[in-house]
N, CA, C and O of each residue as an XYZ file, in Angstrom:
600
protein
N       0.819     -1.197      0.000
C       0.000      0.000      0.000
C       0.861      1.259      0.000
O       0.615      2.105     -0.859
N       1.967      1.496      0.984
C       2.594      2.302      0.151
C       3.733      2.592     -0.638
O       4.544      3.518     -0.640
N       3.616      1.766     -1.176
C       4.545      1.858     -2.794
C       3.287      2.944     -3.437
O       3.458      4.158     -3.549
N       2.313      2.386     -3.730
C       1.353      3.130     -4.681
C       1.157      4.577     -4.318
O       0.940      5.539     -5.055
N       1.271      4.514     -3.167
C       0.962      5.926     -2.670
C       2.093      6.906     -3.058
O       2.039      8.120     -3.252
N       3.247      5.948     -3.123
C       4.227      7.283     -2.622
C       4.761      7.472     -4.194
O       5.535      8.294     -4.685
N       4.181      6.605     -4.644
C       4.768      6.474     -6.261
C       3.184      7.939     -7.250
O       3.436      8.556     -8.286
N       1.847      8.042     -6.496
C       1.066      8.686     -6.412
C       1.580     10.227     -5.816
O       1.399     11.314     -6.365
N       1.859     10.118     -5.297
C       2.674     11.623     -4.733
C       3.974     11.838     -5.572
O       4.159     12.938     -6.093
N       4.746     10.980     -5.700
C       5.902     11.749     -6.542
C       5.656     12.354     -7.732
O       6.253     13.412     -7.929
N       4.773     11.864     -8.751
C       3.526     11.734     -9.942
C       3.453     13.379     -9.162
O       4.302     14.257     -9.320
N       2.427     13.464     -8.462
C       1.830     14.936     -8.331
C       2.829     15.891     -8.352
O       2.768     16.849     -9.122
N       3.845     15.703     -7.493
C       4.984     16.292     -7.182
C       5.581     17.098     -8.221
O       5.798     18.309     -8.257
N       5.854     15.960     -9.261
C       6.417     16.161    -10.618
C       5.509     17.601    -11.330
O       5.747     18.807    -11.409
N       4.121     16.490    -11.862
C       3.641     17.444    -12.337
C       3.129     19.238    -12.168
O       2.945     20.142    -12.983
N       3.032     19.123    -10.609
C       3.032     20.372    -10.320
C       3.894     21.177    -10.019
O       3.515     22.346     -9.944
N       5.695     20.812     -9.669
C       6.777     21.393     -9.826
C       7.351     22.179    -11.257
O       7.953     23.243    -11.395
N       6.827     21.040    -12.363
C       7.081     21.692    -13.732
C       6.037     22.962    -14.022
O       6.446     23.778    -14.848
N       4.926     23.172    -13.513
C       3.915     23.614    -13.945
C       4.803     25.299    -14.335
O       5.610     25.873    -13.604
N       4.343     25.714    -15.592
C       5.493     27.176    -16.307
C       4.042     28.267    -15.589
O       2.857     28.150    -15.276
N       5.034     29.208    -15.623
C       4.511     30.505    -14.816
C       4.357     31.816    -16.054
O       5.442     32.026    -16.597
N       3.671     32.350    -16.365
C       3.799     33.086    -17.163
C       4.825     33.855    -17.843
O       5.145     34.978    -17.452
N       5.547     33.075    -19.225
C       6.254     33.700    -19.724
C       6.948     34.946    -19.671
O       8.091     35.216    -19.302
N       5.892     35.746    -20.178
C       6.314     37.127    -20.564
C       5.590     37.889    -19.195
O       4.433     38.305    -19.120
N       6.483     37.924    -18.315
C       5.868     38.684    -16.601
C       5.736     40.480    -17.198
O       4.763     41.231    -17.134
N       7.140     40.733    -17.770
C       6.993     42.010    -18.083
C       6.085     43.048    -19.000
O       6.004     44.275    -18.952
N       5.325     41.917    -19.996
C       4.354     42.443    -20.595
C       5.203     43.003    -21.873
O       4.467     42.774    -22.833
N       6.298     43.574    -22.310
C       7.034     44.597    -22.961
C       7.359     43.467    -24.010
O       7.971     42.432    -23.744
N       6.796     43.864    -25.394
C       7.223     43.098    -26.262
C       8.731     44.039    -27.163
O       8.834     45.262    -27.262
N       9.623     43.089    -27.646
C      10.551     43.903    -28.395
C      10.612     43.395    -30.117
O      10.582     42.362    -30.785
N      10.712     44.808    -30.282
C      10.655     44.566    -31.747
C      11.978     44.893    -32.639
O      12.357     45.932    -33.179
N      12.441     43.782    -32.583
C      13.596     44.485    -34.364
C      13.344     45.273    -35.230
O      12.293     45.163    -35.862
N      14.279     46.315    -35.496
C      14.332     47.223    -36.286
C      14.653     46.410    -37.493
O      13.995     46.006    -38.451
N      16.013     46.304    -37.076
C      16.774     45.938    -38.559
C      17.962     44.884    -37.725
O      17.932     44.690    -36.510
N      18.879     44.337    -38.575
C      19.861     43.451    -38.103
C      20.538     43.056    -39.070
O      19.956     42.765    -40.114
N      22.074     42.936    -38.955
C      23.065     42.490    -39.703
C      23.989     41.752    -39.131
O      24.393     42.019    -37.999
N      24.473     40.669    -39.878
C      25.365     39.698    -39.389
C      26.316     39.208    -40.568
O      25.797     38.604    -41.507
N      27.587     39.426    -40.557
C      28.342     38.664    -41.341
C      29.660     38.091    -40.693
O      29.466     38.262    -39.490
N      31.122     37.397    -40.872
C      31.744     37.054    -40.666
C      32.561     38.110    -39.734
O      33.359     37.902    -38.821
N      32.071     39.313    -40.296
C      32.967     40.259    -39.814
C      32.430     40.698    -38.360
O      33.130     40.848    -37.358
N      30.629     40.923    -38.491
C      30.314     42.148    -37.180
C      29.449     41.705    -37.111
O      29.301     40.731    -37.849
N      28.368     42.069    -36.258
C      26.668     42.069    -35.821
C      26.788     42.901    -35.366
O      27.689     43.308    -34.632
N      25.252     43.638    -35.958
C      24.630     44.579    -35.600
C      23.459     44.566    -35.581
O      22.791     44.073    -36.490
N      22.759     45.339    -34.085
C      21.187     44.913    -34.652
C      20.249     46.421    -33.553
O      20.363     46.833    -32.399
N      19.431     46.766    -34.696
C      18.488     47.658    -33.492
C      17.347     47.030    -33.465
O      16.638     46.545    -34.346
N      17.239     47.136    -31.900
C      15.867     46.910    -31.233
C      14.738     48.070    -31.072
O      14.745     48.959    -31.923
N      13.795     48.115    -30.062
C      12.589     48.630    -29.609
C      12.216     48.607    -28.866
O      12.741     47.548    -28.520
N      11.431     48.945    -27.794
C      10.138     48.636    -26.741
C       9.736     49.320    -26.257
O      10.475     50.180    -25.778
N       8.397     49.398    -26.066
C       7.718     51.059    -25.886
C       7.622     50.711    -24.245
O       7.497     49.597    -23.735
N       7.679     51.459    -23.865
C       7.333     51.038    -22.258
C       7.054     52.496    -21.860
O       7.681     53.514    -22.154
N       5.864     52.318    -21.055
C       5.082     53.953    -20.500
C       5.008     54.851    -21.242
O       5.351     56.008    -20.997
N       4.484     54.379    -22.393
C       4.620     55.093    -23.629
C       6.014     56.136    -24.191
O       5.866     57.296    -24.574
N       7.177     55.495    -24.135
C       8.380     55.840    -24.412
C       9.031     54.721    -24.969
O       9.063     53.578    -24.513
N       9.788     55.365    -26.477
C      10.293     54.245    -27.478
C      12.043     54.208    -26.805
O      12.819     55.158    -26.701
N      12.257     52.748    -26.430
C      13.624     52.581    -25.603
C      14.064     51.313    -26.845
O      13.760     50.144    -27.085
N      15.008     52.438    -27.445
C      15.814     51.384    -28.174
C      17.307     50.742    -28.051
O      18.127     51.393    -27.404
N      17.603     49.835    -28.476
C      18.513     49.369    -27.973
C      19.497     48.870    -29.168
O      19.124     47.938    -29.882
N      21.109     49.669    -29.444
C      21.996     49.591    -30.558
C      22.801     48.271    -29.815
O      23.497     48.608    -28.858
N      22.790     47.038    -30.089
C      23.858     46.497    -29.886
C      24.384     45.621    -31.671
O      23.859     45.211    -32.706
N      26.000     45.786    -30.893
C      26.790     45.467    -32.067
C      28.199     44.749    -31.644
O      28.830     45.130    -30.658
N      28.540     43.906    -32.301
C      29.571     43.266    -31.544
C      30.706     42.899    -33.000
O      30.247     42.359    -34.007
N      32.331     43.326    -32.876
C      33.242     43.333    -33.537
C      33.712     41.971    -33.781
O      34.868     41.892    -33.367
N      33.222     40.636    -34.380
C      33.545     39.733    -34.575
C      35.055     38.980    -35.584
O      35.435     37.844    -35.868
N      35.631     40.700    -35.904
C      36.756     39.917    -36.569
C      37.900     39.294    -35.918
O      38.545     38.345    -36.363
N      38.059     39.806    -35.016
C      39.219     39.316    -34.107
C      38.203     38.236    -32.871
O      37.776     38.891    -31.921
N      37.926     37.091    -32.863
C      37.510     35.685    -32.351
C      37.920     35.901    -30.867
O      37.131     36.021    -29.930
N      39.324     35.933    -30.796
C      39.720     36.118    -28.864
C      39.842     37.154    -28.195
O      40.469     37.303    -27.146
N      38.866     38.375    -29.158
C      38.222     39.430    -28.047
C      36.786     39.693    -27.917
O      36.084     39.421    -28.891
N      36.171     40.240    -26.731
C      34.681     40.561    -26.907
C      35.111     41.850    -27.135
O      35.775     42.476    -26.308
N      34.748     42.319    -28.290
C      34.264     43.631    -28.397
C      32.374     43.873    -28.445
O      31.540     43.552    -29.292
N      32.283     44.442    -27.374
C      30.377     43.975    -27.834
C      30.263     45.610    -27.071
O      30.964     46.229    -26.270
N      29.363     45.807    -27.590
C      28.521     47.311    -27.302
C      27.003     46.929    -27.058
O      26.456     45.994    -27.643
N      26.494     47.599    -26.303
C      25.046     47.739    -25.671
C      24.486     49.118    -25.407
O      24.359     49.554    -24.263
N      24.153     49.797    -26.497
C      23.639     51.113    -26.481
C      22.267     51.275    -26.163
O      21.409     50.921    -26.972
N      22.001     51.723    -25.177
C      20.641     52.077    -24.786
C      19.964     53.368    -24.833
O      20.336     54.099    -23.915
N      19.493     53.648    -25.249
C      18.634     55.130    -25.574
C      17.046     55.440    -25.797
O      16.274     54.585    -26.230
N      16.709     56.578    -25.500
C      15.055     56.700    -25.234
C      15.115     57.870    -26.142
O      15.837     58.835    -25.896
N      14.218     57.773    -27.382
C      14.317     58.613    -29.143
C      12.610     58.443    -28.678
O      12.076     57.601    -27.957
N      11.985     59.724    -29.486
C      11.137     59.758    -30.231
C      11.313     59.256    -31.496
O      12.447     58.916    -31.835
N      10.138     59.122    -32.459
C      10.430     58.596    -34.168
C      11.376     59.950    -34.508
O      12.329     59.542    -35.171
N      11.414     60.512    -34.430
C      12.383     61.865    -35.181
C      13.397     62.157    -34.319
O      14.216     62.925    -34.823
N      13.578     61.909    -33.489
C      14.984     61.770    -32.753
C      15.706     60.439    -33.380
O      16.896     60.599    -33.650
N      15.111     59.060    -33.665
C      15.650     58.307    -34.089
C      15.788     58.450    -35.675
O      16.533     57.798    -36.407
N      14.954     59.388    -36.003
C      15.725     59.658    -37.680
C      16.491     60.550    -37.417
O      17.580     60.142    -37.822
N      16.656     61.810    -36.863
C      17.835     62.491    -36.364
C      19.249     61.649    -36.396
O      20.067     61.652    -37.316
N      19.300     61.175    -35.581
C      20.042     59.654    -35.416
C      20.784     59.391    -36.567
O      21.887     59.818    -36.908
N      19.948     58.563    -37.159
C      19.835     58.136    -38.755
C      20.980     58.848    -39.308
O      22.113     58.375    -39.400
N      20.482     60.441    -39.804
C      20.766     61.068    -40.896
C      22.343     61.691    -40.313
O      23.266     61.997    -41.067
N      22.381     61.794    -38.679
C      23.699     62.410    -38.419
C      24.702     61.285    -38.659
O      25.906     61.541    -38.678
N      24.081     59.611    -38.906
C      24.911     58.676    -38.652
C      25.725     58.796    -40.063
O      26.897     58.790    -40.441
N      24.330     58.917    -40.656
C      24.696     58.977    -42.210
C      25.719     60.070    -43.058
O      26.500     59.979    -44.005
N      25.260     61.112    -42.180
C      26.607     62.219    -42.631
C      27.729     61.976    -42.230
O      28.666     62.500    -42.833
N      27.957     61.233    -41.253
C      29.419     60.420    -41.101
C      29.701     59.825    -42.011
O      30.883     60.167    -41.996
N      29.651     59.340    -42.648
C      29.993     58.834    -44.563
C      30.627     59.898    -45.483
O      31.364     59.635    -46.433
N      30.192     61.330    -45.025
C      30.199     62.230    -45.783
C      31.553     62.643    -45.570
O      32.281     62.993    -46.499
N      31.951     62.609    -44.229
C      32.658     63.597    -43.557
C      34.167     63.169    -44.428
O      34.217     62.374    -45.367
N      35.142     63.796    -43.938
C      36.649     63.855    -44.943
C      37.336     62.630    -43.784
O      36.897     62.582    -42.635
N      38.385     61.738    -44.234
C      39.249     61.071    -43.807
C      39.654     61.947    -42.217
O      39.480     61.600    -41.049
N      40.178     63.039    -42.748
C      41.202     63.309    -41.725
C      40.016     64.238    -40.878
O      40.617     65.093    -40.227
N      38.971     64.312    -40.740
C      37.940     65.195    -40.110
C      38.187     64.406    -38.576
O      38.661     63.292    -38.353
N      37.572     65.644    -37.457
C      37.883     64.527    -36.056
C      36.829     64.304    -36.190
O      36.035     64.828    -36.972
N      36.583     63.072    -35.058
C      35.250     62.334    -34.452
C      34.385     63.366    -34.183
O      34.687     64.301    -33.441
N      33.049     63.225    -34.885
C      32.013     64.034    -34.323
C      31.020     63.164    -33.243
O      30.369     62.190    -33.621
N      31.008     63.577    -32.091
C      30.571     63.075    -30.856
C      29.111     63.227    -30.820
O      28.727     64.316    -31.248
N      28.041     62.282    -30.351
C      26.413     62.602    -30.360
C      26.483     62.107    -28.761
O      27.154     61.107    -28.505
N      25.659     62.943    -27.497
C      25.438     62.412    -26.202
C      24.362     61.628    -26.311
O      23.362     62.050    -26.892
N      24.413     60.196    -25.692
C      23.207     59.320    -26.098
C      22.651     59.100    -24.441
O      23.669     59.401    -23.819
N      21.938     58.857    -23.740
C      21.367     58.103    -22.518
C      22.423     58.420    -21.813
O      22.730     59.441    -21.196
N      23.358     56.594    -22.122
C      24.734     56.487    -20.938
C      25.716     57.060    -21.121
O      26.484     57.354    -20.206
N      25.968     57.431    -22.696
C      27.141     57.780    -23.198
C      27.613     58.776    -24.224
O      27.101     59.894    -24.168
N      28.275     58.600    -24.907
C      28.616     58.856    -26.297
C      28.596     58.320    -27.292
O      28.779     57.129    -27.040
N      28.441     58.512    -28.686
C      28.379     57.538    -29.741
C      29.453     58.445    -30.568
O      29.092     59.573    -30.904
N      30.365     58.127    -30.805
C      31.674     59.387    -31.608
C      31.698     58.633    -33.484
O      32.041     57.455    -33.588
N      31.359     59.342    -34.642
C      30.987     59.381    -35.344
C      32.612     59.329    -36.171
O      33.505     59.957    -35.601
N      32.962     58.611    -37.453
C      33.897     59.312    -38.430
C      33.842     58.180    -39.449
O      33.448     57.028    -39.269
N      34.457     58.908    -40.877
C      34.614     58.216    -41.693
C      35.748     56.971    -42.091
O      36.914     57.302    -41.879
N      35.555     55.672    -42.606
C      36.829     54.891    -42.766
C      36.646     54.933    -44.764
O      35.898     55.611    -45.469
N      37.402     54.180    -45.025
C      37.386     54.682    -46.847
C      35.984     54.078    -47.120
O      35.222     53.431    -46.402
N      35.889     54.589    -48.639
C      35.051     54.008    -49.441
C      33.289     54.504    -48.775
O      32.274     53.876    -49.073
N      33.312     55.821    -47.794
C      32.436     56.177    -47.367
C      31.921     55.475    -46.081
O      30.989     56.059    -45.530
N      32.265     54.572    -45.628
C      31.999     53.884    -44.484
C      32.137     54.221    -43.200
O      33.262     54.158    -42.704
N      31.301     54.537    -42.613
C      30.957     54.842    -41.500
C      31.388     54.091    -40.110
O      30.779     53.081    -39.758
N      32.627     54.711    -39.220
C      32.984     53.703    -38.084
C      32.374     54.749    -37.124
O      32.442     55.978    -37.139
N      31.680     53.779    -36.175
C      30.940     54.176    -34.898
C      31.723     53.890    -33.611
O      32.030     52.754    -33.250
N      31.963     54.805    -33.073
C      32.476     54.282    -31.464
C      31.312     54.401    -30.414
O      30.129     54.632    -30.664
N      31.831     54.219    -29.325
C      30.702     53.897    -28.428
C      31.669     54.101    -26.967
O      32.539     53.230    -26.950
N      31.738     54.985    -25.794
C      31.828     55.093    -24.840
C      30.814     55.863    -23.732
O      30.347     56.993    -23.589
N      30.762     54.664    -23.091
C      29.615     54.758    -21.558
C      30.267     55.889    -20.808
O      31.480     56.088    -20.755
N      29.199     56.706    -20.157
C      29.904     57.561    -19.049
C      30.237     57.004    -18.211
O      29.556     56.152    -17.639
N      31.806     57.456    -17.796
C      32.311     57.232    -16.492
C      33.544     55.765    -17.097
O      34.484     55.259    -16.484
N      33.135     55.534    -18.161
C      34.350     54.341    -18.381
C      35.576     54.994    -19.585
O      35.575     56.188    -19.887
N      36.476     54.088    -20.118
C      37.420     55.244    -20.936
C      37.357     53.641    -21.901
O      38.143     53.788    -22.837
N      36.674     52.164    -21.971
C      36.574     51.700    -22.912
C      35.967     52.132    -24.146
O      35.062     52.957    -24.020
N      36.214     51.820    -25.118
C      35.738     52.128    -26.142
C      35.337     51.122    -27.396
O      36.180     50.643    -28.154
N      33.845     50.869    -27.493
C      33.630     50.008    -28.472
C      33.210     50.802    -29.800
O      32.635     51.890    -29.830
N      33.739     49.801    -31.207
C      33.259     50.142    -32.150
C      32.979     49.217    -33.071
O      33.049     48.013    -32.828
N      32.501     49.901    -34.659
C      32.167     49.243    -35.176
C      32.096     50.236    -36.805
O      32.218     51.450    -36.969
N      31.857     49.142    -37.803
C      31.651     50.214    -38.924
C      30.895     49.336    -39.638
O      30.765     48.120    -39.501
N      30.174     50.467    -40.799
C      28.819     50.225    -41.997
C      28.699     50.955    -42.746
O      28.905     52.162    -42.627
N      28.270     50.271    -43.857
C      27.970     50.845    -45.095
C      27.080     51.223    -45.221
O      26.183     50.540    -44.727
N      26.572     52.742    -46.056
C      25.550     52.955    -45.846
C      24.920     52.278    -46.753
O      24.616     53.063    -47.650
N      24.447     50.879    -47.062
C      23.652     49.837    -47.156
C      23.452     49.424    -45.973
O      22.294     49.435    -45.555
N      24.437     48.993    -45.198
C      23.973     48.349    -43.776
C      23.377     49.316    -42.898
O      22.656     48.876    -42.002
N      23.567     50.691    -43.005
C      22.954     51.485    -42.295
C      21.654     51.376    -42.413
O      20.967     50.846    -41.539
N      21.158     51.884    -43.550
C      20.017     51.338    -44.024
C      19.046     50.552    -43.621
O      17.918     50.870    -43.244
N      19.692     49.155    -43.747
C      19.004     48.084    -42.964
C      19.154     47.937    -41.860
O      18.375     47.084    -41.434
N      19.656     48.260    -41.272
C      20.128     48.508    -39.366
C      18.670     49.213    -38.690
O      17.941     48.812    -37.783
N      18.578     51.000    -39.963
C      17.472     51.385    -39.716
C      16.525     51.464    -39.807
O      15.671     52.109    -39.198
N      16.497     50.434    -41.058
C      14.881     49.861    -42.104
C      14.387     51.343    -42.541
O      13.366     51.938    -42.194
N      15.592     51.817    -43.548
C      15.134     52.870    -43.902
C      15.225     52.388    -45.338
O      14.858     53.117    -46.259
């Protein structure tokens, strides 16, 4: 008699230990902008409106060199025209001359420092306030483009 029992309780045990708790607690769905991935880099913008404020999120990570993390996590709170603002200053970094200095944008945590590499390509840096690392990254304005689903 109790074998069955206790073999009856472990049974319950089980099943109600696994029982899943609501997924998504936070409610906040995120949406991709755009995203790029090749041998070289990833890049990808996110979304999520929360209290009715668009919090997007630039992360990008320098995959050519394998035995370093270079990874960036840009966080920022844009209206739609602050994030085309964005956009178009990213984009005039393409424009700018070789030897021009970094043009700097204040984002949330940090800085995002802007300049051109050849062939019009756009390298992005990235330093958090209060740290002196510095992540970057660069795109074409094709990948810009699709980064911004413009």
């Amino acid at each position: 008699m109790k074998k069955p029992l206790f073999a009856l309780i472990a049974i319950f045990a089980c099943t109600f230990s696994y029982a899943q708790v609501d997924q998504s607690s936070s409610g906040y769905s995120v949406e991709t902008i755009g995203k790029i991935s090749t041998l070289y880099k990833y890049i990808e913008l996110t979304k999520q409106v929360i209290n009715d404020e668009n919090i997007y999120n630039l992360k990008y990570q320098n995959l050519e060199f394998p035995q370093m993390k270079d990874m960036a996590n840009v966080r920022f709170i844009a209206t739609d025209q602050e994030l085309d603002d964005l956009y178009n200053e990213i984009l005039m970094g393409s424009k700018m001359k070789r030897n021009d200095p970094i043009k700097y944008i204040d984002l949330d945590r940090g800085k995002l420092g802007l300049s051109r590499l050849t062939s019009g390509q756009i390298k992005i840096l990235y330093t958090a306030n209060g740290s002196s690392e510095v992540k970057w990254t660069w795109l074409t304005k094709g990948q810009l483009k699709k980064v911004f689903d413009k």
